[in-house]
C-alpha positions as CSV (number, residue, x, y, z in Angstrom):
1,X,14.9,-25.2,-22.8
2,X,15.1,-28.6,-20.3
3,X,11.8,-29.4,-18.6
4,X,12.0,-28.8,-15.2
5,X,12.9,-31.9,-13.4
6,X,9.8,-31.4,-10.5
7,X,7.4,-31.7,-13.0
8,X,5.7,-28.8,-11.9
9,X,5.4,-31.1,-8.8
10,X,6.7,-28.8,-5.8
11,X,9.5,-30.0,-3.5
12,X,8.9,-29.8,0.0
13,X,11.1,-29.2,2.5
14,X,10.4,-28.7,6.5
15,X,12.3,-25.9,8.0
16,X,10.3,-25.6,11.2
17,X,12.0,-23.8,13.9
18,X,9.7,-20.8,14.0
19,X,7.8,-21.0,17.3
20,X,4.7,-19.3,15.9
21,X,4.3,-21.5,12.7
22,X,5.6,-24.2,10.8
23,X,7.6,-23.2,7.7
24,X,7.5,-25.8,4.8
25,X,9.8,-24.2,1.8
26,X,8.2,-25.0,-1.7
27,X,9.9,-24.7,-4.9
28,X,7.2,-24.6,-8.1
29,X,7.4,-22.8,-11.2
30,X,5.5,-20.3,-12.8
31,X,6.6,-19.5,-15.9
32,X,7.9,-21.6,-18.8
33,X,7.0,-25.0,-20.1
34,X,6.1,-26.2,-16.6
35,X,3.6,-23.8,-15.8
36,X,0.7,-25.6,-17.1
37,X,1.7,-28.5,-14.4
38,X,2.8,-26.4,-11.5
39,X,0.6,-23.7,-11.2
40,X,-2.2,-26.4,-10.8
41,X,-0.3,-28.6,-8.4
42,X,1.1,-25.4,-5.8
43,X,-2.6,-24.0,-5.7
44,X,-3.9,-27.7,-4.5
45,X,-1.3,-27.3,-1.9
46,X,-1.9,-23.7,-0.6
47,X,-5.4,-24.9,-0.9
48,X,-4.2,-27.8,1.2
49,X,-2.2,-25.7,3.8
50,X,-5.4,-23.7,4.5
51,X,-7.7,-26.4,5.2
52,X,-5.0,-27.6,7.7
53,X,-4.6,-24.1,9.6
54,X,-8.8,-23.7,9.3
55,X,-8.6,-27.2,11.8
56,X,-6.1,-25.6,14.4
57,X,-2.7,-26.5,12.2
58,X,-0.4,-29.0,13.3
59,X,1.0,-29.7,16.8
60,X,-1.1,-26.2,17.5
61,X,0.5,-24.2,15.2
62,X,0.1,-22.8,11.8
63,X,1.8,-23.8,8.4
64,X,3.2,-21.2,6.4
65,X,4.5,-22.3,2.8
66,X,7.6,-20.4,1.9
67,X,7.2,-20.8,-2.1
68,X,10.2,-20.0,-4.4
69,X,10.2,-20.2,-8.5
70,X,12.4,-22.0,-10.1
71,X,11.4,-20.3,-13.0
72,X,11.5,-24.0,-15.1
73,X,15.3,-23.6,-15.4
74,X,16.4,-27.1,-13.6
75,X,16.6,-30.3,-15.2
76,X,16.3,-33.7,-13.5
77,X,20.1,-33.7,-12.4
78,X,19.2,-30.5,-10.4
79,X,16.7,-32.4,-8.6
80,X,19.6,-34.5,-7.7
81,X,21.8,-31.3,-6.5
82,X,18.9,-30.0,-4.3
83,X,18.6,-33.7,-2.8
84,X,22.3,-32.9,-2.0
85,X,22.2,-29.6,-0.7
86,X,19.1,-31.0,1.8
87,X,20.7,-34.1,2.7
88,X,23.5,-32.3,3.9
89,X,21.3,-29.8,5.6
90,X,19.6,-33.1,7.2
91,X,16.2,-31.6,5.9
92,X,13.1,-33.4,5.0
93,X,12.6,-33.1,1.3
94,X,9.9,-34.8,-1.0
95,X,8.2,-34.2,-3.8
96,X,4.5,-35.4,-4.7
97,X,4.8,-35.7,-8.7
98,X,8.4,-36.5,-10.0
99,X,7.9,-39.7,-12.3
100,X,11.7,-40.3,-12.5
101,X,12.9,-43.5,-11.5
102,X,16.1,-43.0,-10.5
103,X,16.3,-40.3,-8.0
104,X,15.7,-42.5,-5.3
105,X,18.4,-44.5,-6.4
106,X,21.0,-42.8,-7.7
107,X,21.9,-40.7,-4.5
108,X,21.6,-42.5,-1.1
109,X,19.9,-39.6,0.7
110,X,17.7,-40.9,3.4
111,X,15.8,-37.4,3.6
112,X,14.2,-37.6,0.3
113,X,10.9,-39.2,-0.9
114,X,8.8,-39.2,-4.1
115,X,5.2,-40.1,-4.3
116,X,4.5,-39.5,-8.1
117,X,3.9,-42.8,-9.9
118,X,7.4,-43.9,-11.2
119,X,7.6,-44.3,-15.3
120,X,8.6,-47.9,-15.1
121,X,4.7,-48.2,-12.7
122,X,3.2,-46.4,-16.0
123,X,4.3,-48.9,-18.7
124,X,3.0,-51.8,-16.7
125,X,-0.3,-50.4,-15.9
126,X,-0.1,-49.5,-19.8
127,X,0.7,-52.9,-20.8
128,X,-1.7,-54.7,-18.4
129,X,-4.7,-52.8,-20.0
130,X,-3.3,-53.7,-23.3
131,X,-2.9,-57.6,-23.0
132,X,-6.4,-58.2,-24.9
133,X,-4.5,-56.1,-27.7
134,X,-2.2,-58.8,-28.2
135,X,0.4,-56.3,-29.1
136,X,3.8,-58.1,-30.4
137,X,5.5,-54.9,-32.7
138,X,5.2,-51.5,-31.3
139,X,6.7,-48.2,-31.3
140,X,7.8,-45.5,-28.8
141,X,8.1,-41.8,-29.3
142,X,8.9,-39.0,-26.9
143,X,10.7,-35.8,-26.7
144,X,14.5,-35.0,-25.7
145,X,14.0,-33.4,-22.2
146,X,15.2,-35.1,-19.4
147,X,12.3,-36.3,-18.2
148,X,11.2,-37.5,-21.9
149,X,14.0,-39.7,-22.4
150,X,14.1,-41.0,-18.5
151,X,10.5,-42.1,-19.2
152,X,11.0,-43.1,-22.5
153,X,14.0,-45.7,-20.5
154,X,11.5,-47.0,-18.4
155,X,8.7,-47.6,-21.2
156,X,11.7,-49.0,-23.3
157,X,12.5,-51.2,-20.3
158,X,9.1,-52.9,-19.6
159,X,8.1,-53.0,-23.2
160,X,11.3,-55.4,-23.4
161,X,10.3,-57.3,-20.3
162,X,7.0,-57.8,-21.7
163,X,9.0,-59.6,-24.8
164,X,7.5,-56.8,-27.8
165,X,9.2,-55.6,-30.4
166,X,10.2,-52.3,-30.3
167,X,10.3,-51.6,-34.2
168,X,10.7,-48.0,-34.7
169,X,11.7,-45.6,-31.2
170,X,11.9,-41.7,-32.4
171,X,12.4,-38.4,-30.8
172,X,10.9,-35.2,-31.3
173,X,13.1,-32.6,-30.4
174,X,12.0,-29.4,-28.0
175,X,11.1,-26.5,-30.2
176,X,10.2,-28.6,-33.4
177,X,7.3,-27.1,-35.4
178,X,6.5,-30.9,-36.3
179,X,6.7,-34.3,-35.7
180,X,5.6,-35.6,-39.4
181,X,8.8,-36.9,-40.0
182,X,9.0,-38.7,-37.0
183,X,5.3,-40.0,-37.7
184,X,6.4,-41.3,-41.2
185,X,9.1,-43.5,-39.9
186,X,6.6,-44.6,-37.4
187,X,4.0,-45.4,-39.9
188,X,7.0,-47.3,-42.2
189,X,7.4,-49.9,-39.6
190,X,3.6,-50.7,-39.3
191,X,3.4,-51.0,-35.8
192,X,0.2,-53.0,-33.9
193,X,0.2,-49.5,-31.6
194,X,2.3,-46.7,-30.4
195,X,3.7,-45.9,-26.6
196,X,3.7,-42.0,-26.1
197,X,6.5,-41.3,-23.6
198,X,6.5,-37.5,-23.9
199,X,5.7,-34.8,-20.9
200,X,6.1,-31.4,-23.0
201,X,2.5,-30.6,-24.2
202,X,3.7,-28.3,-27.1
203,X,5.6,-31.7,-28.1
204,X,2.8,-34.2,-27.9
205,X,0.2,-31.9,-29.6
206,X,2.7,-32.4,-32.3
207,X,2.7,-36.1,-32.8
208,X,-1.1,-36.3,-32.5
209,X,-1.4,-34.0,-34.9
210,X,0.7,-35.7,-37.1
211,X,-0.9,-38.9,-36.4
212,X,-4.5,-37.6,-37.4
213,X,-3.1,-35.9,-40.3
214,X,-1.5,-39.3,-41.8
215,X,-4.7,-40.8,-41.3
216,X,-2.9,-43.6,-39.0
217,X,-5.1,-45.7,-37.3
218,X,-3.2,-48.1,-34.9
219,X,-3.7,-47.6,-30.9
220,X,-2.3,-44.9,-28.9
221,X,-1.3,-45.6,-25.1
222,X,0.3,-42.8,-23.5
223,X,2.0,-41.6,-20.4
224,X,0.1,-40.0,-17.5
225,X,1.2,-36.5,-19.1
226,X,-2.0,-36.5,-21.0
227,X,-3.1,-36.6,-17.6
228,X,-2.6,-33.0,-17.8
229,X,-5.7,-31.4,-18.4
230,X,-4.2,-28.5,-20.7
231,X,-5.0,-31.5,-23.2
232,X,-8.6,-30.8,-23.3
233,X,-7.8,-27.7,-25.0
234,X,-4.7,-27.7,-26.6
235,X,-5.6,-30.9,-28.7
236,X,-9.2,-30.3,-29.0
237,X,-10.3,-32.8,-31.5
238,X,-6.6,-34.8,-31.9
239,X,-7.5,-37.1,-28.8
240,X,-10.3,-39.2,-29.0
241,X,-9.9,-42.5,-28.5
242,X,-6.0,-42.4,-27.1
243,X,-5.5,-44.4,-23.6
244,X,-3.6,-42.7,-21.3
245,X,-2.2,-43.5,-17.7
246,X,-3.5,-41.6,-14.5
247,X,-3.7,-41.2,-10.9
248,X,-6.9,-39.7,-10.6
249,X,-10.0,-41.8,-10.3
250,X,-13.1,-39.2,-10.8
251,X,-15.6,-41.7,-8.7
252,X,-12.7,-42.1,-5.4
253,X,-14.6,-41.5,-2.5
254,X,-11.6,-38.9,-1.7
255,X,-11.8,-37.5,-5.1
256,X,-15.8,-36.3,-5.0
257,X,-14.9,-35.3,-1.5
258,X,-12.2,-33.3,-2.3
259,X,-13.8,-31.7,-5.1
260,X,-16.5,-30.4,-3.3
261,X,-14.7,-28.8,-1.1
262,X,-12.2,-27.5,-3.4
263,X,-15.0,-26.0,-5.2
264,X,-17.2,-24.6,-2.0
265,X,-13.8,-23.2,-0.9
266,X,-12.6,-21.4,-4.4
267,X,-15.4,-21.4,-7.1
268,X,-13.1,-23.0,-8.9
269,X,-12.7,-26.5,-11.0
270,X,-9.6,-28.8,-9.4
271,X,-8.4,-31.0,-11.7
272,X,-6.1,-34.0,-10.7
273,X,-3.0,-32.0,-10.4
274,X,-4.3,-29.5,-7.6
275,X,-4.9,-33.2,-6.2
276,X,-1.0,-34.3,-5.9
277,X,0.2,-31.1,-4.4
278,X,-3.0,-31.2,-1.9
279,X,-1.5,-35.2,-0.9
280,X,2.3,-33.3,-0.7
281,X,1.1,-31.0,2.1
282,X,-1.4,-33.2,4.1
283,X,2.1,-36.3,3.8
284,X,4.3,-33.4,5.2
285,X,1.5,-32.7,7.6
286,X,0.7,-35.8,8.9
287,X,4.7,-36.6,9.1
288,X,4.8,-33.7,11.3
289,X,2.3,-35.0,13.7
290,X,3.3,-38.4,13.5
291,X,7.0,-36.9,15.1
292,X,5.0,-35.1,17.4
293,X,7.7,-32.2,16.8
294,X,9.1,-30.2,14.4
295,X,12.7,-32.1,15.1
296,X,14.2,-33.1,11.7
297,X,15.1,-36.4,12.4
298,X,12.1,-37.1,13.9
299,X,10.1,-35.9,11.1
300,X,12.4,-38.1,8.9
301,X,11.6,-41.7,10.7
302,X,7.5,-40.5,10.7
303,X,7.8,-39.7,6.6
304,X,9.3,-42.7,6.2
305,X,7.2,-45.1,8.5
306,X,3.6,-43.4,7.0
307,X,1.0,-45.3,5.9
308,X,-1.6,-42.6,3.7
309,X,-4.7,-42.7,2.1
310,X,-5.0,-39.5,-0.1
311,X,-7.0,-38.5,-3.4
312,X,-4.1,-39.5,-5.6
313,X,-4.6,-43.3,-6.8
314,X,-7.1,-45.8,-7.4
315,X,-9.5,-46.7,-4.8
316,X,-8.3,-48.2,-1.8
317,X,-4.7,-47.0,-2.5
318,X,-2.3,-45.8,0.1
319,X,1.0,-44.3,0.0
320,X,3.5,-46.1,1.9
321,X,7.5,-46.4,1.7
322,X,8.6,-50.2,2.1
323,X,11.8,-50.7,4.4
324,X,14.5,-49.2,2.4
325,X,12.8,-47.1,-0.3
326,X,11.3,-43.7,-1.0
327,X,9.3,-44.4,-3.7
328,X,5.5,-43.8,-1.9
329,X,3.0,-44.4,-4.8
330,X,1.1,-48.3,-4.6
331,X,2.9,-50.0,-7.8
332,X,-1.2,-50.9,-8.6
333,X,-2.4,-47.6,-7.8
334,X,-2.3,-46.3,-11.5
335,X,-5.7,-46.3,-13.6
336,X,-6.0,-46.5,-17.3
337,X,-8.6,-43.9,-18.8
338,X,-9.8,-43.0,-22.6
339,X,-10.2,-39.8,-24.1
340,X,-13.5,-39.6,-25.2
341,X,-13.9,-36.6,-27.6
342,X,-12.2,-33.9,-25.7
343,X,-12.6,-35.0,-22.2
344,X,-10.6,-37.3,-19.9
345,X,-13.1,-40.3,-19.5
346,X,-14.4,-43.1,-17.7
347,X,-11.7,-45.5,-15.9
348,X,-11.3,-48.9,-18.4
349,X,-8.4,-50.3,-16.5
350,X,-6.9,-50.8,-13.0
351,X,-2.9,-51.7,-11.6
352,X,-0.7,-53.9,-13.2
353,X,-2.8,-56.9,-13.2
């Protein structure tokens, strides 16, 4: 099975011709490997949705998500088709938590933007964090879905640029019932620490497992899918001490304030994924008011001239799209953060400085 290429992170996409409300199309899914991510992420943006309809809606109408399951089927490429199918449509499209570098790049489509931190932004938040390590041979592991081995590129990539040898790089395939093997070959080389690439959770559990069970000791810095927080759970007692990448800072003004409402509103916990798909809705929102109509073009030159200051992102952060690109997340808006026994813990690092 390929990971879905989203992420779990729903794609947008304004349809609004309806005179009564303002459709917004969302494709999520809900069953499969990516439900852990999307379920999460589409419930921070119905949750989202409401809060904008509860203060009159935008332009004085209603929104009205139109969601659709992909049922985890696509892989990154089909992110790609979809951008086609909407760019020929002339339609709006963005999603709030696709990590892939490329598909901004690798189809000139001026009616598609991403705002999820980009892998090659990870590795450098990572690798700032991890100067005081003085880290010179390293290894890299992550899984074979698409979105594995496109992050996996772009931690190769700065881990290069940052002149460290990559000693030992292994893959653990989708479905394995172990990653021993590829945690002996790791151990072999005797790296100074270990770069976690991965985004399946079944995957990951796997190599942390292994890792505990060799009784290997070297540092663990990992991508923001141990952001996730499925991990708190699922590899109860295998995470202590492992630094991970994240755009959620617990003490953001925006983060307590969106908490508290979240919670007041659904007597439930949100977690930092409710938080992207809560940004995707109020950028789509406030794209739509920028336009002051629900004409697509219009709506396009708005997304694309927004300035945004969400919950997603370190304090202070904003999304914004430079002249030319549709990549919204601040390149220094990442935080580094520790596991500390089974919980996601305090902040140790900021941006790539």
């Amino acid at each position: 099975m390929k990971l879905v290429a989203m992420l779990a992170a729903a794609l947008i996409a304004v349809a609004a011709q309806a005179q009564d409300t303002i459709k917004i199309g969302v494709i999520t899914d809900r069953v499969g490997v990516s439900k852990p991510y999307s379920e999460p992420a589409t419930e921070g943006m119905v949750f989202g949705a409401s809060e904008i309809n509860k203060k009159g809606g935008v332009l004085g109408r209603r929104l009205e998500l139109l969601v659709e399951d992909d049922q985890s089927k696509p892989d990154v490429s089909a992110t790609q088709q979809q951008q086609t199918v909407t760019m020929e449509a002339k339609t709006p499209q963005m999603t709030p938590m696709n990590s892939a570098d490329y598909l901004t790049t690798q189809l000139d489509n001026p009616y598609f933007w991403q705002t999820g931190p980009l892998g090659s932004v990870q590795i450098a938040t990572l690798l700032a964090h991890a100067k005081k390590q003085n880290l010179k041979r390293v290894a890299l592991i992550t899984d074979n879905s698409d979105l594995g081995q496109a992050i996996g590129k772009a931690f190769r990539g700065g881990l290069e640029k940052a002149a460290m040898q990559v000693v030992d790089e292994e893959v653990v395939p989708l479905g394995a019932t172990s990653a021993t093997p590829q945690m002996q070959k790791i151990r072999g080389a005797n790296p100074d620490a270990m770069f976690v690439a991965g985004v399946v959770t079944a995957t990951n559990v796997l190599i942390f497992k292994a890792y505990r069970e060799l009784g290997l000791k070297f540092p663990i810095h990992a991508s923001y899918n141990l952001s996730v927080p499925i991990y708190m759970t699922a590899a109860k007692g295998l995470v202590n001490g492992i630094t991970f990448v994240d755009a959620y800072d617990p003490d953001k003004p925006e983060v307590k304030a969106f908490e508290a409402t979240y919670r007041k509103e659904t007597g439930k916990e949100p977690a930092n994924l409710h938080g992207y798909g809560y940004d995707g809705i109020m950028l789509v929102a406030e794209a739509i008011k920028k336009a002051g109509s629900t004409d697509k073009e219009k709506i396009r030159a708005a997304m694309q001239s927004l300035t945004y200051g969400g919950v997603m992102g370190a304090k202070g952060m904003k999304y914004h799209f430079p002249e030319g690109k549709r990549t919204g997340f601040d390149p220094n808006g990442m935080v580094v953060r520790v596991y500390e026994g089974d919980r996601q813990g305090r902040v140790v690092h900021v941006g790539q400085q």
